[in-house]
Each structure stands twice: as C-alpha cells, then as structure tokens.
C-alpha positions as CSV (number, residue, x, y, z in Angstrom):
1,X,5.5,2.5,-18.2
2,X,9.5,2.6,-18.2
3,X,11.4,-0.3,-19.1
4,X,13.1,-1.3,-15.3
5,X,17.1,-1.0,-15.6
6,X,18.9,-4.1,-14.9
7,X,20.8,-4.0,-11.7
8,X,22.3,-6.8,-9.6
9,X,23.7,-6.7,-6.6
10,X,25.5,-9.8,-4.6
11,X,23.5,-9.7,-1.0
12,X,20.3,-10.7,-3.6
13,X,22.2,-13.6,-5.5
14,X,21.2,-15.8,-2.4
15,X,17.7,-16.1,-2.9
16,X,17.3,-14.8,-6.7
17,X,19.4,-14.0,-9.7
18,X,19.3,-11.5,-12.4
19,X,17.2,-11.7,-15.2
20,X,19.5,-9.7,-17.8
21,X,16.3,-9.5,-20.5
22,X,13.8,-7.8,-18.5
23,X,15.9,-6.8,-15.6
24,X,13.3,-8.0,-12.7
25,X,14.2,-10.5,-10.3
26,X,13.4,-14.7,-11.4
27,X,10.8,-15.9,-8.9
28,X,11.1,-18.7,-6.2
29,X,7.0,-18.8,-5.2
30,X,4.2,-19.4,-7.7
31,X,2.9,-16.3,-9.2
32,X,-0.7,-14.4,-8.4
33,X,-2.7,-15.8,-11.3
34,X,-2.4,-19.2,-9.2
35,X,-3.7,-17.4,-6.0
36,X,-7.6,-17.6,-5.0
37,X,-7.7,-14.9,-2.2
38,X,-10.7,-13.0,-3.2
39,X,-13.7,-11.9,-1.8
40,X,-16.7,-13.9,-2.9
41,X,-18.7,-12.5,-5.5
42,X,-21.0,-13.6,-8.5
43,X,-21.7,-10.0,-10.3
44,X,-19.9,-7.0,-10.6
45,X,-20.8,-4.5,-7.9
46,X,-20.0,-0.6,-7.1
47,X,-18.0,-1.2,-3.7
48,X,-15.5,0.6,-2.2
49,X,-13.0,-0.3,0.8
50,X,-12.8,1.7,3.9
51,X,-11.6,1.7,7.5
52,X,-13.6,1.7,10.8
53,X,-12.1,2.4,14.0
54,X,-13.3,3.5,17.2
55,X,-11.6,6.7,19.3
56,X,-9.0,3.9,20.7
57,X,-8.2,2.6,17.7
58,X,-10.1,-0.7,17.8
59,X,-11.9,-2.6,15.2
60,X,-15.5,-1.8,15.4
61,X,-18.7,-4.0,15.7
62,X,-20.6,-4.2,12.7
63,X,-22.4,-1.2,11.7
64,X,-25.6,-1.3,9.9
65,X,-25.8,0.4,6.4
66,X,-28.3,3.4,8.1
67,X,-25.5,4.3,9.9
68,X,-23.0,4.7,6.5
69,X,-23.1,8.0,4.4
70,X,-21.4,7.4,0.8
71,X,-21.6,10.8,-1.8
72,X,-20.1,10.1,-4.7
73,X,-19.3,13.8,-6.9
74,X,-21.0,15.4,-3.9
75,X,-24.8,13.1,-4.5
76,X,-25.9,10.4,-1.9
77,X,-25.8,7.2,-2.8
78,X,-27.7,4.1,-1.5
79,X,-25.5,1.9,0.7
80,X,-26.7,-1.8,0.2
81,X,-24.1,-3.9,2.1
82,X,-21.1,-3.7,4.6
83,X,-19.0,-6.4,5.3
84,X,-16.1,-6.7,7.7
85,X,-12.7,-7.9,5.8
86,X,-10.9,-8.6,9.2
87,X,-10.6,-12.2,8.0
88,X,-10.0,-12.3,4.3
89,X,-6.7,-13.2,2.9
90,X,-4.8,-10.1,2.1
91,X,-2.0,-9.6,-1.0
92,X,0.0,-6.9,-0.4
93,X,3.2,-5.1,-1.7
94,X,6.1,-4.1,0.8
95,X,7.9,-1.2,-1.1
96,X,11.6,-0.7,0.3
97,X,13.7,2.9,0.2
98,X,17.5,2.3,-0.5
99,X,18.4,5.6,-1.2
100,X,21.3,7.4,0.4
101,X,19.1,9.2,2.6
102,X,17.8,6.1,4.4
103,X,21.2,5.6,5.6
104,X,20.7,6.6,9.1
105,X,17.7,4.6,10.0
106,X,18.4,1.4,8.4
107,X,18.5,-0.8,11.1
108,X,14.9,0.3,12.5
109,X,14.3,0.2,9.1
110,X,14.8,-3.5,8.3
111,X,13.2,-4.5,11.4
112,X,10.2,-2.9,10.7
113,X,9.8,-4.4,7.1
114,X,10.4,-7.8,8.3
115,X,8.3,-7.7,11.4
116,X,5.7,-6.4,9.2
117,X,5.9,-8.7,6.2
118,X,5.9,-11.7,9.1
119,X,3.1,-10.5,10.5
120,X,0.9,-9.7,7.2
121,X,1.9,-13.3,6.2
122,X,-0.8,-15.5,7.5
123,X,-3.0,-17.7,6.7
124,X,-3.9,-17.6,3.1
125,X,-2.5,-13.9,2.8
126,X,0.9,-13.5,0.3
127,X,3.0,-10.2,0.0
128,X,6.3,-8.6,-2.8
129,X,9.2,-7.0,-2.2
130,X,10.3,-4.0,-3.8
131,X,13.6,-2.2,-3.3
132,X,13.8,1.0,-5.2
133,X,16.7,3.5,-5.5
134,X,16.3,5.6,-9.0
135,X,15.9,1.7,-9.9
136,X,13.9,-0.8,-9.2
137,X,14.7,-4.4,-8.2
138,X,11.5,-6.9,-7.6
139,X,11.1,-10.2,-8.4
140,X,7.1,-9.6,-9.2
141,X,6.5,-12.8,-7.6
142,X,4.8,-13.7,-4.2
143,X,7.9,-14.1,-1.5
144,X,7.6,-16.1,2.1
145,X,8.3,-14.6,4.9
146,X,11.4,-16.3,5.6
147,X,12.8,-15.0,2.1
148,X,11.8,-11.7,2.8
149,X,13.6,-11.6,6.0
150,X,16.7,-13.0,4.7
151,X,16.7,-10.6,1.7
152,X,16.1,-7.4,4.2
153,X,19.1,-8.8,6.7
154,X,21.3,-8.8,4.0
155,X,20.9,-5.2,2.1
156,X,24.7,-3.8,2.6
157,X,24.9,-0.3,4.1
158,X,27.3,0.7,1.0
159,X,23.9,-0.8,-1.4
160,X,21.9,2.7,0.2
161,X,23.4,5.3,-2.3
162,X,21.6,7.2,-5.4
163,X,18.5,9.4,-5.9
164,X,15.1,8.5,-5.4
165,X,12.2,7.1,-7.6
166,X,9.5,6.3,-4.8
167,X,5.8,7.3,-7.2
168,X,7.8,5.3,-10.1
169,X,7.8,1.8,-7.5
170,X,4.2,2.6,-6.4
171,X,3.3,2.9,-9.7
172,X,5.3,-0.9,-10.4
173,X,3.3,-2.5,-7.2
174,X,-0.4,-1.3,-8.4
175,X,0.3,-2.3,-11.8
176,X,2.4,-5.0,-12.4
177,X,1.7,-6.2,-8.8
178,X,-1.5,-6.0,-7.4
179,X,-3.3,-4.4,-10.5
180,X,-6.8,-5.5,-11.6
181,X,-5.4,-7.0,-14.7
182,X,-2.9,-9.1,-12.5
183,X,-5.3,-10.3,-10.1
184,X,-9.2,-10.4,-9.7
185,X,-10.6,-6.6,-8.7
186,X,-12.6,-8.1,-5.6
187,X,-9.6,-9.4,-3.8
188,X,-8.0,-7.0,-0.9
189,X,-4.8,-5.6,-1.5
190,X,-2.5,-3.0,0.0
191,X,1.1,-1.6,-0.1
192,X,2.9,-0.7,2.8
193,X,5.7,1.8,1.9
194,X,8.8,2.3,4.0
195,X,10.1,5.6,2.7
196,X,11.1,9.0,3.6
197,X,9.3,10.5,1.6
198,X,11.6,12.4,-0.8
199,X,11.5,11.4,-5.0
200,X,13.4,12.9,-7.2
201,X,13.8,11.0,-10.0
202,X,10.2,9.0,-11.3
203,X,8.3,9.3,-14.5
204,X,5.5,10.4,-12.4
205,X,4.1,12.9,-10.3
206,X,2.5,12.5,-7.0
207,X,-1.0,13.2,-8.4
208,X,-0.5,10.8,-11.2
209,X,0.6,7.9,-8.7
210,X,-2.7,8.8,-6.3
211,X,-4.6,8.4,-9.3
212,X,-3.3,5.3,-10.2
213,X,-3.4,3.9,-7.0
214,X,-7.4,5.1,-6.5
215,X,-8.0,3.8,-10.0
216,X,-7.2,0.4,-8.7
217,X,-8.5,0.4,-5.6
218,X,-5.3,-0.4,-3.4
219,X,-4.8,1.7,-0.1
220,X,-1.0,3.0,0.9
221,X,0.6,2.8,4.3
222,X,3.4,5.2,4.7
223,X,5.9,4.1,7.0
224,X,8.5,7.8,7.4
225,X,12.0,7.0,8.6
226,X,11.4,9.8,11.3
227,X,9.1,12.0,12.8
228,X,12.0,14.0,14.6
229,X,12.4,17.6,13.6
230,X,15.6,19.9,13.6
231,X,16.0,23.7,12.8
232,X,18.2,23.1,10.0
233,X,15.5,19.9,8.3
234,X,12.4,21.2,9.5
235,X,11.0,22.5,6.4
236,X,12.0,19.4,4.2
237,X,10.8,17.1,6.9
238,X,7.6,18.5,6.6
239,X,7.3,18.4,3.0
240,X,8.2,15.0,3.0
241,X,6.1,14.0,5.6
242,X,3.3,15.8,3.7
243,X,3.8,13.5,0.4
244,X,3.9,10.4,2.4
245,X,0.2,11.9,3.9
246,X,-1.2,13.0,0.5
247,X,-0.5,9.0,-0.3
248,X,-2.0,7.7,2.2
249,X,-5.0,10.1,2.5
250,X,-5.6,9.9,-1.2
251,X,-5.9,6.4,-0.8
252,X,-7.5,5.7,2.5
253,X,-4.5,3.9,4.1
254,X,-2.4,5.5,6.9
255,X,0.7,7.2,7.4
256,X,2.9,7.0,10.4
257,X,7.1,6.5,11.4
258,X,9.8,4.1,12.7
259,X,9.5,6.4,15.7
260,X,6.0,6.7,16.6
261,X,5.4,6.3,20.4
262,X,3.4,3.5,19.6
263,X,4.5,0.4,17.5
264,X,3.6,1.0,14.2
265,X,3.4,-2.6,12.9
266,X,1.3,-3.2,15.6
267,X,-0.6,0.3,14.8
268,X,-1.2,-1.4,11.0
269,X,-2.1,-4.7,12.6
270,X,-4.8,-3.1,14.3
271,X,-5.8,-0.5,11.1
272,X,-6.2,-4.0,9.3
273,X,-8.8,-4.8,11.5
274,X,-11.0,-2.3,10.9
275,X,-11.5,-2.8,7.1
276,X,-15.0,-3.0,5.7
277,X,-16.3,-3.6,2.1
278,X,-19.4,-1.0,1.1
279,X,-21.2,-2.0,-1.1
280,X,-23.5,0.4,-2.9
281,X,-26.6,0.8,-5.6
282,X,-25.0,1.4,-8.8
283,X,-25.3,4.9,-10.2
284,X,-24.5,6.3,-13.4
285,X,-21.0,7.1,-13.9
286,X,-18.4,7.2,-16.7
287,X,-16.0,4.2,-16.5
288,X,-12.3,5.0,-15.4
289,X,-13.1,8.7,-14.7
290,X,-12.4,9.9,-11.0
291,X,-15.2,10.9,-9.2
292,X,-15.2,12.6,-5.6
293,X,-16.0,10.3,-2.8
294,X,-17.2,11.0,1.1
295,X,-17.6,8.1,3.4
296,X,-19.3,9.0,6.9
297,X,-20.8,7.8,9.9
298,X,-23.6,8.9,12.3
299,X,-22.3,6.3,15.0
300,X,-20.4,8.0,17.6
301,X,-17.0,8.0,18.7
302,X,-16.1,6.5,15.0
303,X,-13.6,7.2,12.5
304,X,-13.3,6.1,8.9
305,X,-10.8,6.2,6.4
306,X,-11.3,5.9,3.2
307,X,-10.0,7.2,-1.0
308,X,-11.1,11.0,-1.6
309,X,-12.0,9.7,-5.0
310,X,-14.0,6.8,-6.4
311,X,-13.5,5.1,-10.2
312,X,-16.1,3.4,-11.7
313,X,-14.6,0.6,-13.0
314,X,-17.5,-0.7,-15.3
C-alpha cells in the first residue's frame, strides 16, 4: 500500500487538523474497533451478501432457501439460511471526487453526499469520509453526520484541481476502513462512491481494486456526476460510465448519477432494503482464491444483485 502524501487544506482545519507524520486526518469520533454493529454469529460460516428487489424496486418478502440458486466455480451449492439485513446497523465509506473534472457538478454533488451520509446515519449505523484527488485526505475515523455536512459545505471550488486516483481510495476504504482486519467480517459494510469515473493516477488497476473489494466482501455504489451525453464526450462518458459499472457489478452494489430521473439517494435507500445474508453449506475451496459466483432465483418478477466472484475466507 502507498504511503498517503500529506496535504492540508484550510476549509478542513475546522473540524480536523493535519497529522504531518502519517498524513491522514486526527479523528474527532471513536474509532471501529469500539463499534459492535455485526451480525450475530457464533461460528464461522460460508455466506455471502446479496440484493433482492422486486420489478418496482421494492424490498421483497422473505424468500425461502428452495427458491435461491448459489453456484460457486459453476457447482451448486446447498443454500442453508437467508436472512433479511434491512435492519442491521450498517458501516459504510462515502468516497468523494475532487478532481478538476468534478468542477461542473459540484453543487449536486455536495448535496448528494450529505443527504446521503444523513440518511445512512441511523440508528446504530456509522460512516468515513474520503476526499481523493491524486491524494487522499481521510481521517480513518467514524464522522457524524453533522461533521460530514459541514466538511462537504465547505470544499472550495479552487480545492477541485489535479488528476485522479479513484481505485487507489477504494482500495484505502476496504482496507484501512472497512477491511476484515479493521472490523469483524460478519458486520455489513458498503462504500458509496461519488465519482466520474475517470483515474489516472492509482497504484492499481481496476481489476485489482474489484478483487480487493470481492476479497473483502464490501459492495460499491457508483454515484456518476452525469448521465448526459454530447458528440464531442460521448465516447469517454461511456468509458467512464463503464468503470463506474464494472465496480459496482463486480461487487453487487449499484451504479447510477446525480441526474437520474429518479432520486438516487432515495434509489440506495430503497437498494438497502433489499439486502439479504445467504448462508451456505461449506464446500471445499482454497482460502483467499476467487472463485466464480451465480446467485438466482425461481421466484418471479425478482431481481438479485450480487459479487461475480466469491473468496473463501477460511
């Protein structure tokens, strides 16, 4: 992992200052290890986290475990449990685009984020904030919703310059944020990423942060700056839109934009709603290698999400 530069600017002073050793931001909330939102468990299980919506996209009723399909490298396995996660605390990471090219949507931007952070803030559930430029600049500690809104208000338009190092801050939230060795593997995590989609500038590649993100079990909701297509952008907006998909896909979170018809926090609100736990009869596999995965139903009008690829991590 890359050592994060050190970089400071005055809009963050308010809420945190600069740590000139490690270069990450000194926290004002207790840290995860203190946190005890996980989902009950006595023995370590083969599970795996997916979505269930119906053709509206509304949470749906409780499925029995006849009506789930898991392969795992193309073989069926035995589905043992399903349990709805509508109500479990959730720790999530809100990951922030600065970069120059972010410019123009800003404002829809920084409403999004906070509305969204607010509204994941409930209850028991506790999120981060990540900023990222070709830097990054986190505090690696839980924030409250009011100092997450405060923080958001106050970026400077001049403060969105630079390249682009989205995988790299991915990479930072599953790791150093929401990673297994961080916190306990049964509790529900997610990142939300508010990005257009364009890196140019991480230590890793796309694959490499889908892999990482899989390996750790953490969906990724892709929030584009702007589904809007020109002659002259067309072809990069698609290819950026495409990464932001490959995340999300990969994963089995979601990908959308600021200017979706429909409200997109509200959109991930409902998504939320819809996810399950599987749990399924252990089966032989290596531990840490990626195995295909295939979660279906035979209930209809159904649709479920989920990672193409399962890790053993036992």
């Amino acid at each position: 992992m890359h050592i994060l530069r050190s970089i400071g600017y005055s809009f963050l002073c308010i809420c945190f200052f600069v740590s000139s050793a490690s270069g990450q931001l000194i926290p004002q909330t207790e840290g995860p290890t203190s946190h005890a939102a996980t989902l009950p468990s006595t023995q370590p299980k083969a599970q795996v986290l997916f979505t269930i919506l119906d053709s509206a996209g509304g949470a749906v009723s409780a499925l029995s475990k006849d009506e789930m399909h898991v392969q795992i490298d193309g073989k069926p396995v035995e589905v043992e449990e399903i349990r709805s996660l509508a109500n479990e605390p959730l720790l999530f990471s809100v990951v922030v685009d600065l970069s120059g090219s972010t410019r123009p949507f800003a404002n829809q931007q920084v409403a999004a984020a906070s509305k969204l952070f607010l509204a994941l803030s409930r209850g028991n559930s506790q999120g981060y904030l990540i900023f990222f430029t070709d830097e990054l600049r986190t505090s690696d500690q839980f924030v409250d919703e009011q100092t997450a809104e405060q923080m958001l208000k106050q970026i400077p338009l001049e403060s969105r310059f630079g390249s682009t190092a989205l995988y790299d801050a991915i990479v930072h939230a599953c790791r150093r944020q929401l990673g297994t060795k961080i916190i306990s593997n049964k509790s529900r995590r997610a990142i939300f990423l508010f990005s257009d989609g364009e890196d140019n500038c991480s230590h890793y590649s796309l694959l490499e942060t889908v892999k990482i993100a899989q390996s750790e079990g953490i969906p990724i909701f892709s929030i584009g700056l702007s589904s809007h297509q020109d002659s002259e952008s067309l072809k990069e907006r698609k290819r950026e839109f495409a990464i932001l998909n490959a995340l999300s896909q990969g994963t089995g979170g979601l990908a959308g934009s600021l200017d979706d018809p429909h409200d997109v926090v509200a959109r991930l609100q409902y998504f939320l709603q819809g996810q399950n736990l599987l749990t399924f009869k252990p089966v032989a596999l290596k531990p840490k290698k990626h195995y295909s995965l295939k979660i279906e139903t035979s209930a209809k009008d159904v649709h479920v999400w989920a990672a193409t690829e399962y890790v053993a991590p036992y």
